[in-house]
C-alpha positions as CSV (number, residue, x, y, z in Angstrom):
1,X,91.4,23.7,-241.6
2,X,91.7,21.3,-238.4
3,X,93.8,22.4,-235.4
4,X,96.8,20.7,-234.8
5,X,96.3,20.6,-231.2
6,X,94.3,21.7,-228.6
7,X,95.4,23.3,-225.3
8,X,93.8,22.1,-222.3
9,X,94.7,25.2,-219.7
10,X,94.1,24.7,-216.0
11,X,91.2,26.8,-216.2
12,X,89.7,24.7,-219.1
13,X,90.5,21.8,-216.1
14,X,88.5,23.6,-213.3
15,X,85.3,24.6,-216.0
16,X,85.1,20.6,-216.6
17,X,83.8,20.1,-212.7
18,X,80.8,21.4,-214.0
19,X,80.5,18.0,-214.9
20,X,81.0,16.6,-210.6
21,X,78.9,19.3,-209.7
22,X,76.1,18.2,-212.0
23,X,76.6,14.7,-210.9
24,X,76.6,15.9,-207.6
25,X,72.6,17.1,-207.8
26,X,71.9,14.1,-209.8
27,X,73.4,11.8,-206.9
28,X,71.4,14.5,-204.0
29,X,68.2,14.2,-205.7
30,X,67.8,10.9,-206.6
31,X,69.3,9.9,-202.7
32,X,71.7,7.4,-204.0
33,X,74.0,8.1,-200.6
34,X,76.9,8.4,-203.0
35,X,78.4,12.2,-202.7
36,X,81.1,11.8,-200.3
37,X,82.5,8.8,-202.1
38,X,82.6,11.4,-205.3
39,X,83.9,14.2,-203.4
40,X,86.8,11.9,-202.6
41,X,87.1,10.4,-205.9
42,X,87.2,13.5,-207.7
43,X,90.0,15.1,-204.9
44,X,91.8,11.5,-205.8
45,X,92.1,11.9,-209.3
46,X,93.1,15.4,-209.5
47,X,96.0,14.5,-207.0
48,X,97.3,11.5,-208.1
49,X,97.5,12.0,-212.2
50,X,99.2,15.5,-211.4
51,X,101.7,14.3,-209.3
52,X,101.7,11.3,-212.0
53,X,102.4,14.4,-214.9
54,X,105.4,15.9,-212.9
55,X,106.7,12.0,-212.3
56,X,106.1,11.0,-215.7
57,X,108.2,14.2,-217.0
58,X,110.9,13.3,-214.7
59,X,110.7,9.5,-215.8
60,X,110.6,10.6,-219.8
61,X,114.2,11.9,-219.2
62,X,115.6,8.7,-218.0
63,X,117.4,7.0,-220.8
64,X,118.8,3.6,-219.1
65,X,117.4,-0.2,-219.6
66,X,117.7,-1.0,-216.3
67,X,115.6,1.5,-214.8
68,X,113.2,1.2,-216.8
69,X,113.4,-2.3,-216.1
70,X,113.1,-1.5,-212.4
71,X,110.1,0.3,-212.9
72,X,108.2,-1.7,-214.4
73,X,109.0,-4.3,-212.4
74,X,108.0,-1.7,-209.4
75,X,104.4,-1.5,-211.5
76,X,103.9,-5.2,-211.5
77,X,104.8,-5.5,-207.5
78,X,102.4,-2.3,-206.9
79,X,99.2,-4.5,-209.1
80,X,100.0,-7.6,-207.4
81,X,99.7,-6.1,-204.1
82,X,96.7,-4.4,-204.7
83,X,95.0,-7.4,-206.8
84,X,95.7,-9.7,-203.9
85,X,94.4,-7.1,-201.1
86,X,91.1,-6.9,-202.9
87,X,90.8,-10.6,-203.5
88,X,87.2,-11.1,-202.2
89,X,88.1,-14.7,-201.8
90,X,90.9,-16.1,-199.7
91,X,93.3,-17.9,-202.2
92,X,96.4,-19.3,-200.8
93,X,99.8,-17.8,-202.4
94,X,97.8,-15.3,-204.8
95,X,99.8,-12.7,-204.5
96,X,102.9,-15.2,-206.0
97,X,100.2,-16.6,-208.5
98,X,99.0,-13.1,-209.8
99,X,103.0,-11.5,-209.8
100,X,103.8,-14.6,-212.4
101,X,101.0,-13.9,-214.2
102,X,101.0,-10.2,-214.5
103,X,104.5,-10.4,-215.2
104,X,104.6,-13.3,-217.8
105,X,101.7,-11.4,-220.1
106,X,103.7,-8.1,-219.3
107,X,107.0,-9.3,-220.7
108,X,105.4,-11.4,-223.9
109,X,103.1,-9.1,-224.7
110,X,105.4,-5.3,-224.6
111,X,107.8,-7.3,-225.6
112,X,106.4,-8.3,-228.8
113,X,105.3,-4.4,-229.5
114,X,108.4,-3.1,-228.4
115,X,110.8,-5.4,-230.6
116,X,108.4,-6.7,-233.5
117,X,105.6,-4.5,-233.7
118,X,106.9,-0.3,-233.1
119,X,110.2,-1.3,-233.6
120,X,111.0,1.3,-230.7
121,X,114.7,2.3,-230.8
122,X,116.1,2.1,-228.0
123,X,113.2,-0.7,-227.0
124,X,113.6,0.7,-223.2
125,X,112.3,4.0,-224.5
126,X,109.9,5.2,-221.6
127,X,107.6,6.8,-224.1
128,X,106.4,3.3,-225.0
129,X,107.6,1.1,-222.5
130,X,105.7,2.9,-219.5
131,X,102.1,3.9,-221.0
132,X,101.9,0.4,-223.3
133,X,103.5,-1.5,-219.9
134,X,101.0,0.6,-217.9
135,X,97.9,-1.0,-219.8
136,X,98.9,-4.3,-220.4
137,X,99.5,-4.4,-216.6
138,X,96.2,-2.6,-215.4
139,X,94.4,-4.5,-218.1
140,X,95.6,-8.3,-216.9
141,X,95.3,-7.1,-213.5
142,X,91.2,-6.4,-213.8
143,X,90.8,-9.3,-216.0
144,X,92.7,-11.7,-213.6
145,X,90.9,-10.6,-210.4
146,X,87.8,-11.1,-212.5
147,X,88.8,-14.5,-212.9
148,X,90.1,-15.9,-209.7
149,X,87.2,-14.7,-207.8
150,X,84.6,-15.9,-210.5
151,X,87.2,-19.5,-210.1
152,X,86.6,-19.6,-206.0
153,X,82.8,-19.4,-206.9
154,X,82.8,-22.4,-209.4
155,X,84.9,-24.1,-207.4
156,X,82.4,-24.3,-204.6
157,X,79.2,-24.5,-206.8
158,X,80.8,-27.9,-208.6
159,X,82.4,-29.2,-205.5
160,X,80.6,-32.2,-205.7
161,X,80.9,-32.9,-209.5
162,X,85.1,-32.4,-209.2
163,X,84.9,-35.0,-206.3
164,X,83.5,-37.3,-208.4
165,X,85.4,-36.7,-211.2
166,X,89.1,-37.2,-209.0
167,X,87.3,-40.5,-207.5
168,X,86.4,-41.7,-211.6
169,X,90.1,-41.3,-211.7
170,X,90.8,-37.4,-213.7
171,X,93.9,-35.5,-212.7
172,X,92.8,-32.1,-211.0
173,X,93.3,-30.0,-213.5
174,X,90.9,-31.8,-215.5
175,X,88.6,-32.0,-212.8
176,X,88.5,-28.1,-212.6
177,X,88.6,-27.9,-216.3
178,X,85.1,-26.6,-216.6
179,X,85.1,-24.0,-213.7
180,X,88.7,-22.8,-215.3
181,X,87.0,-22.4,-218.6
182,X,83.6,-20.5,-217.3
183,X,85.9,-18.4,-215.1
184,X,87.9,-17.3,-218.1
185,X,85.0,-17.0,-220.7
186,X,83.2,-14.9,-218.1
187,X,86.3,-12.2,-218.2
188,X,87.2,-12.1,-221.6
189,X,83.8,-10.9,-221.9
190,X,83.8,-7.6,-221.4
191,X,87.2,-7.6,-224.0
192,X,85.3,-9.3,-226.7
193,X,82.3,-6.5,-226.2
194,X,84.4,-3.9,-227.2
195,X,86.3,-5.5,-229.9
196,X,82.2,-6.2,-231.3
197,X,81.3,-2.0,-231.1
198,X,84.5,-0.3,-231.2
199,X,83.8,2.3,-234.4
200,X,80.1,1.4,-234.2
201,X,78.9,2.3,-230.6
202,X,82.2,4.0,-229.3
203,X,85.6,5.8,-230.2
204,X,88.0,4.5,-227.6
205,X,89.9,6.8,-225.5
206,X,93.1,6.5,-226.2
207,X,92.0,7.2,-230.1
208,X,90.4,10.1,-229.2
209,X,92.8,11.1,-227.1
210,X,95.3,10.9,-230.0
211,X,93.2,12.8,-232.5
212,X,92.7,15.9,-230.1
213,X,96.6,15.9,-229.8
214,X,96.4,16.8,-233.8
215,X,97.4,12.8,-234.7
216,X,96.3,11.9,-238.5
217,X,93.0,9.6,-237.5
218,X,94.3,6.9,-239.6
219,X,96.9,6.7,-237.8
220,X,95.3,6.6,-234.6
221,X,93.0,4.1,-235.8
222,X,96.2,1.7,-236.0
223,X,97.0,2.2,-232.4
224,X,93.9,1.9,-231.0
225,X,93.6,-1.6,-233.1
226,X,96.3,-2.5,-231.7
227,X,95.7,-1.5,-228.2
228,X,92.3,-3.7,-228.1
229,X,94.2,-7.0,-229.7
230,X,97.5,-6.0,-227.0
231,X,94.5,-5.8,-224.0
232,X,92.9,-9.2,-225.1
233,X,96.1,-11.1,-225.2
234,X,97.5,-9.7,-222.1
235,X,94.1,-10.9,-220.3
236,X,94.3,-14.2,-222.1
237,X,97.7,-14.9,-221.3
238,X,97.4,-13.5,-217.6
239,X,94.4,-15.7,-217.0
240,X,95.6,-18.5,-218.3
241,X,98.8,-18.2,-215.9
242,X,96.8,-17.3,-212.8
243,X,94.6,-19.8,-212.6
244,X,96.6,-22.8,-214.1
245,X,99.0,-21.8,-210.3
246,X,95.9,-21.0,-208.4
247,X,93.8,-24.6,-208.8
248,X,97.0,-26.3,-207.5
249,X,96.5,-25.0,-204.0
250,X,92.6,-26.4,-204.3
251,X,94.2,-29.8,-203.9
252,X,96.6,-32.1,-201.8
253,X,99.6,-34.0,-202.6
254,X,97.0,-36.7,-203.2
255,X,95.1,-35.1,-205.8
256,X,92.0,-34.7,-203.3
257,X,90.1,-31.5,-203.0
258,X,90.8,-29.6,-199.9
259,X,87.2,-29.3,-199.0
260,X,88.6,-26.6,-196.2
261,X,89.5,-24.0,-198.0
262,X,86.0,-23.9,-200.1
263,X,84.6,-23.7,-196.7
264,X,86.6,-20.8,-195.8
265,X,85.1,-19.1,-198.8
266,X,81.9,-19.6,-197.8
């Protein structure tokens, strides 16, 4: 007979840092200089995804479009921030470049699931608009960052072959059209790996997740296939946006290459 769910206490919750503690001696004897930064990490995590629980509750009881609207606008602002702070490379107007993005993937892609694909009634529902919006934003947010930076790095490698492309007489964006491509390949990557050993090498979280919540594993299995095709569209798409805004500000009003901002890079 299988359980229909099981009960994760808080005690259950404080046994599992048997786990940090163990990764603690690993980390001391093997002097990889890495225990404060797990201290902190694991002080992080608690904090923030329990005060996320009792912000989540209060979220679940709101029942209006337009805040939930709000808030995921509100998410999108939060990743663009953050996505543009930790921008190794300087890239002018990023943070515009990667809200468009993460917001254009965001809106096609929950708004395909919402409407076409759950059918959820009322679509605004924040049981699937917030965790669904919450991936498809933190998804296209590493895959973009992934992207741009990997972009800045092309960019400079192939200066000289995009210079002589523009003076053969291509537009920019063909010029660029190669380090565009390898950018995008390169982050997709990691996507197309997992698609390749998901039910082979690994059962994803969110489907195991579901299954210890007591959730028919068929059923799970239909979500999680649809979770890995929602993540590699969402990178696609926000890719796709990013960097067709981002390789406009590599060039003048003349079509030339602004040779100082590769410099800057340097």
């Amino acid at each position: 007979m299988k359980p229909d769910f099981y009960t994760l206490t808080w005690t259950d919750l404080m046994i599992s840092l048997v786990f940090i503690v163990f990764s603690l001696f690993l980390i001391k004897r093997w002097r990889l200089e890495l225990e404060k930064t797990l201290l902190i990490g694991t002080i992080r995590s608690f904090a923030q995804l329990t005060l996320m629980g009792y912000v989540l509750t209060w979220f679940f009881k709101q029942e209006h479009w337009s805040f939930m609207v709000m808030l995921l606008f509100i998410m999108i602002l939060i990743a663009s921030y953050e996505g543009s702070r930790r921008q190794k490379q300087h890239i002018p107007h990023f943070f515009s470049a990667m809200l468009i993005a993460l917001m254009g993937s965001a809106i096609f892609v929950l708004g395909t699931i919402l409407f076409f694909i759950l059918d959820v009634e009322p679509w605004y529902s924040p049981y699937a608009a917030i965790p669904i919006g919450g991936m498809i934003i933190g998804n296209g947010l590493n895959s973009s960052s992934l992207t741009a930076n990997r972009f800045v790095g092309e960019m400079k490698h192939r200066e000289r072959e995009i210079e002589t492309l523009l003076a053969l007489g291509a537009t920019p964006k063909e010029a660029v059209y190669e380090a565009m491509k390898v950018s995008i390949h390169s982050a997709l990557i990691p996507n197309i790996n997992g698609m390749m050993t998901v039910g082979l090498v690994q059962i994803p979280g969110v489907m195991t997740g579901q299954i210890l919540a007591g959730i028919d594993p068929i059923i799970a299995v239909r979500y999680q296939i649809m979770i890995m095709y929602m993540w590699f569209t969402s990178s696609t798409l926000a890719n796709l946006i990013l960097l067709s805004l981002v390789y406009r500000q590599y060039f003048t009003k003349n079509m030339q290459l602004r040779r100082d901002l590769l410099r800057n890079n340097a």
